[in-house]
N, C-alpha and C positions, 0 to 999 in steps of 0.2 A: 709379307706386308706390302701391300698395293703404295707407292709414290703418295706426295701429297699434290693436291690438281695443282696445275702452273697456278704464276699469279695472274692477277689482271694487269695488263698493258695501260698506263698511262690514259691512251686515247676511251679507252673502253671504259674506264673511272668515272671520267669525264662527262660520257655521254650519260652513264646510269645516274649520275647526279644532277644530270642537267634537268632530267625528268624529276624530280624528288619534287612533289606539290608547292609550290608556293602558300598556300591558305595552308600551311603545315607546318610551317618554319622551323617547328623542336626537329624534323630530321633534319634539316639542315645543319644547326647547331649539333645534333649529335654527328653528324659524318664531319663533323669539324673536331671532333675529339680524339676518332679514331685512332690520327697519326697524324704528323708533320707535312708531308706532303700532300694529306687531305685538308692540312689546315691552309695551305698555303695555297693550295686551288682554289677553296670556296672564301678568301679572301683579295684573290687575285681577281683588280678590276677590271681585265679584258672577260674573263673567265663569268663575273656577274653581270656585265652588261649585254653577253650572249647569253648569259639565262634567263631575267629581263626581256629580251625580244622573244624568246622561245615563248614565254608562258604571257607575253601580251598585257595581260589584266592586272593590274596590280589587286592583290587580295585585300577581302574583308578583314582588319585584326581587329578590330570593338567598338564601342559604342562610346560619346562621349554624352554626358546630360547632365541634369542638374538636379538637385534631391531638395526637397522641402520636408522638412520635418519641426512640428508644431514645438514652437519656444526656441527654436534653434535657425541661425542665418543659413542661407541656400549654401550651399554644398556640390561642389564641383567634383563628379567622379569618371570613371571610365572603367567598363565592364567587357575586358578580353573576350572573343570569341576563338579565337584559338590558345594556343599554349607554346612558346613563351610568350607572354607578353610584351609586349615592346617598351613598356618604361611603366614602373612601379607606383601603384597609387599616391607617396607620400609626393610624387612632384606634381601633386596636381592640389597641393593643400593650400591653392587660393581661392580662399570665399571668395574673395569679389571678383572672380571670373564666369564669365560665362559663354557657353560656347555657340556660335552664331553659324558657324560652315565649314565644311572640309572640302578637299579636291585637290587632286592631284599633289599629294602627296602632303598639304599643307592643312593645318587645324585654324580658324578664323575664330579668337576670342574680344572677347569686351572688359574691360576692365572697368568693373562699375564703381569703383571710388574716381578713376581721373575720367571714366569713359572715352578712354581713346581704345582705338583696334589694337590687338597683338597677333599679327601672322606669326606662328609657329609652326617650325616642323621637328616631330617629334621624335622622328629619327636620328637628326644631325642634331639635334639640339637649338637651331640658328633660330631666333627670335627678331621680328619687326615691328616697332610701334609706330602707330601713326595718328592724328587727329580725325574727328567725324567734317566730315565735307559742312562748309558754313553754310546752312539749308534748314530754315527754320522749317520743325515736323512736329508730329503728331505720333507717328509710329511710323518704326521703318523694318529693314529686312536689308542684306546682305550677301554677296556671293563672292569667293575668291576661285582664282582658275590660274592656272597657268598662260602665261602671256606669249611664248613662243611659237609662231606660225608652223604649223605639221608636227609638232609635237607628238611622242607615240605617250607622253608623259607618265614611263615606266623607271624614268630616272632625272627627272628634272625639280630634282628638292632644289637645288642652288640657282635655280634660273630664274629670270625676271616674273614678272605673277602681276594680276590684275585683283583689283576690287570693286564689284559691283553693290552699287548703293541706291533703293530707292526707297521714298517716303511720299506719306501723302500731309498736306496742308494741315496746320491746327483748324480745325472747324468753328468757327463764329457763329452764336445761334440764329443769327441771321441770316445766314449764308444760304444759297439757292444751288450749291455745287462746290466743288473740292478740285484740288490738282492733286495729282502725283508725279512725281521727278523722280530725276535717274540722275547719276553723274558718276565717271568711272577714276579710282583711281590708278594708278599705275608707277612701280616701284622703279620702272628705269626714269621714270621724271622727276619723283619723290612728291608731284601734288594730286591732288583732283582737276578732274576737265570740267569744262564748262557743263550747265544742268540742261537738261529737255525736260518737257512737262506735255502733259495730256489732261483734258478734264474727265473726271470721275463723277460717280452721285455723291453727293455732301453727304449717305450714311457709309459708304466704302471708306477701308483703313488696310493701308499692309499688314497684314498680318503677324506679328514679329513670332510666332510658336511654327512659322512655317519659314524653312532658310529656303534660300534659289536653289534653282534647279537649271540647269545646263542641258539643252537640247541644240545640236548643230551649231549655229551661229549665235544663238539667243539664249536669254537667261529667261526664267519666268519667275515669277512672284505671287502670293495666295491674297488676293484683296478680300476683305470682311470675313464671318466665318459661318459655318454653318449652310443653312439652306440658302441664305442669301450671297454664297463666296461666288469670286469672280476672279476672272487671272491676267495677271498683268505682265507684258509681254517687251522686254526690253532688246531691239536688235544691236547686236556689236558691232556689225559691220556698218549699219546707217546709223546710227546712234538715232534712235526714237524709238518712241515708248507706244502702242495700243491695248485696247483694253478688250479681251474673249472671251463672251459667256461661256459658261459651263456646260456639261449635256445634262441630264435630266438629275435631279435634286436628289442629296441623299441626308440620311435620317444626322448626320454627324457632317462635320470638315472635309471636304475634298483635301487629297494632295495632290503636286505634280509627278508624276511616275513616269518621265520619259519609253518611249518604245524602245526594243532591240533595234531597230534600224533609225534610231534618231530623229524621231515624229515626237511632237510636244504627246503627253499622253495622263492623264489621272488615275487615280482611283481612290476608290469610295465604298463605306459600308452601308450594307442594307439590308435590317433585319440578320442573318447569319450569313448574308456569303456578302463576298469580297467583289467588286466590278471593277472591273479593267476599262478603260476606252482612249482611244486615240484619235486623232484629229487629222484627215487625210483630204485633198482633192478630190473629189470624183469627175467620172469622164466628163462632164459638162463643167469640170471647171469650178463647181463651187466645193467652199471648203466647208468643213461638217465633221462631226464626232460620229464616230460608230464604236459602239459596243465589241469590242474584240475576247472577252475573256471573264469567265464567272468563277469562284474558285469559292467553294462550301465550305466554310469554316466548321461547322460541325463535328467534320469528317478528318478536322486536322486539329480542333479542342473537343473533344465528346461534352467536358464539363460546361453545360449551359452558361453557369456562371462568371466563366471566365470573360464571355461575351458581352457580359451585360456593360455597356456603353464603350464598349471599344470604339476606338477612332487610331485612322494612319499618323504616326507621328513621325516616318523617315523612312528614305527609300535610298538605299547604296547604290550610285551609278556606276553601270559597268557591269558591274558584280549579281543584280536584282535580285536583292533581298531587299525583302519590307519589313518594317519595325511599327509593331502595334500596342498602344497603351492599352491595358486590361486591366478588370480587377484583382487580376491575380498577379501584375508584374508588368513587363516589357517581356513582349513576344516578338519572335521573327522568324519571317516566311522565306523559303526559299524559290522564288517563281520558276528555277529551272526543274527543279527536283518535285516542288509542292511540299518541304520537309517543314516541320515548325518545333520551335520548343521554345520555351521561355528562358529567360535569360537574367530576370533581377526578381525579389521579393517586392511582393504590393507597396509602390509609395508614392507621392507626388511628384512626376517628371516634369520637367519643363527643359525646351532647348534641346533636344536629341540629335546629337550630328553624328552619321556613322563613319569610320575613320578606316581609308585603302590606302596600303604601302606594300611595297614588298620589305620583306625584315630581312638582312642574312646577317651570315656570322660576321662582316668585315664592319657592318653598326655596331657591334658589341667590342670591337676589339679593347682589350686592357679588363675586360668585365666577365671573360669565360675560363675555366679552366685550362689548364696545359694541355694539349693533345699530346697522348700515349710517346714516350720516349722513344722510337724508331725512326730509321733514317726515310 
């Protein structure tokens, strides 16, 4: 009878687990079951903050949005893209929430009975409210980030965090133009700073069905919607606001879709494929959109139907994956892969934020099974 093979050595444990997918979390949870000293590794904080830097990106785990359904108040859900899920639908049984932003580890909601902000994160459980900046609006829009300079923000749920907020003027039928303002807040001050404003055309509005978006230094925003949308461009670092045409018109809503290399960037449908473009220098210096990338929806939904009035409703930074309202549900694309499948049954969305953490077993502690009796 041939021996049974050695065991594995500690370090060699270590390494096989360190690779186990983050966007996969159930192995992690199950190599936490195993035994004792697996549980005791993948709960060991030196042990996740080296896995965390290995794998960079914090994963996609799901979508948060909003459901309308006729005779019934808006309805606040969240639809897992992986398995486990990181927190069970019934904690999210506030109607009057609605979800406004996610990033870097944190979910940005509104709370439309008192309408103040709720920064959550959904991992730790830690919750922040705060009031809307005193800025008489019209419609606004929303971005939370993490507040620490170089941040790899692959474990900064507990650290200070920013809020970006702009709105445009209530419009007077009088009026000959509009403003829009910015004003940021920030959690290690506990107020809002002072506003900046830019003028706009008297029929642009923030867009509030479209959250910010995070390119380099700047946040962007979706002014009006449709063929008329325009993007409003708020710098962090100088604090001021301008306002950038779009590139060439499409049948639906623009989004902002940041690049891989952190270029402000859109995309838009037309007719059945999907356009990409980005906004770069050229050698002479002026700045311009170019067309980088066409992606045929066809050939990733055969069913004509599904098509018929799609529009971008959310794009995952980091991660790029696109989230697309259809008549057949909430679809999502994966622009590395080009992979798609839908993700909810046909219904009314509104407010789509898609939600990136990394999940391990040491979030769940008190909430998992005993791992296997061995020493």
């Amino acid at each position: 009878m041939a021996p049974p093979p050695p065991e594995l050595i500690d370090d060699a444990i270590a390494e096989i687990i360190l690779r186990l997918p983050p966007e996969e979390p159930q192995y992690l949870f199950r190599a936490s079951l195993v035994c004792k000293p697996w549980r005791r590794l993948l709960t060991d904080a030196a042990f996740l903050r080296r896995y965390r830097r290995f794998h960079r990106t914090p994963p996609l785990l799901g979508l948060f949005f909003i459901v309308y359904r006729r005779g019934e108040d808006p309805l606040p859900r969240f639809i897992p893209t992986t398995l486990p899920s990181p927190f069970p639908n019934p904690m999210l049984n506030c109607r009057s929430w609605v979800s406004r932003d996610c990033r870097h580890g944190r979910v940005l909601f509104q709370n439309m009975e008192s309408r103040k902000f709720i920064v959550w994160n959904p991992i730790t459980g830690h919750r922040k409210e705060l009031d809307l900046p005193r800025i008489p609006y019209e419609s606004f829009s929303v971005a939370v980030l993490c507040a620490v300079p170089g941040c790899d923000h692959g474990d900064c749920h507990a650290g200070p965090f920013l809020v970006v907020w702009a709105c445009n003027d209530v419009v007077h039928i009088d009026s000959l133009e509009g403003s829009a303002h910015a004003c940021v807040y920030s959690s290690q001050v506990g107020s809002w700073g002072m506003s900046v404003s830019v003028p706009i055309d008297v029929y642009d509005f923030v867009n509030m069905r479209s959250h910010g978006a995070l390119a380099r230094d700047c946040v962007y925003f979706m002014l009006g919607s449709g063929m008329g949308s325009r993007i409003l461009k708020y710098n962090l670092d100088k604090h001021c606001l301008c306002v950038i045409d779009p590139p060439e018109p499409c049948e639906n809503d623009i989004f902002v879709v940041p690049t891989e290399d952190g270029l402000l960037g859109v995309a838009g449908i037309k007719g059945s494929s999907l356009y990409l473009w980005s906004r770069k220098v050229n050698a002479e210096g002026v700045e311009g959109w170019m067309q980088y990338r066409t992606i045929e929806l066809q050939t990733l939904f055969p069913d004509d139907k599904l098509l018929d009035e799609a529009i971008v409703i959310a794009f995952a930074e980091g991660v790029r994956f696109i989230f697309m309202d259809t008549s057949c549900g909430i679809s999502i694309i994966d622009l590395n892969s080009e992979d798609a499948r839908t993700l909810s049954e046909p219904e009314m969305h509104y407010a789509a934020v898609p939600f990136m953490s990394f999940y391990t077993p040491d979030c769940a502690c008190g909430k998992l099974p005993l791992p296997a009796e061995t020493n």
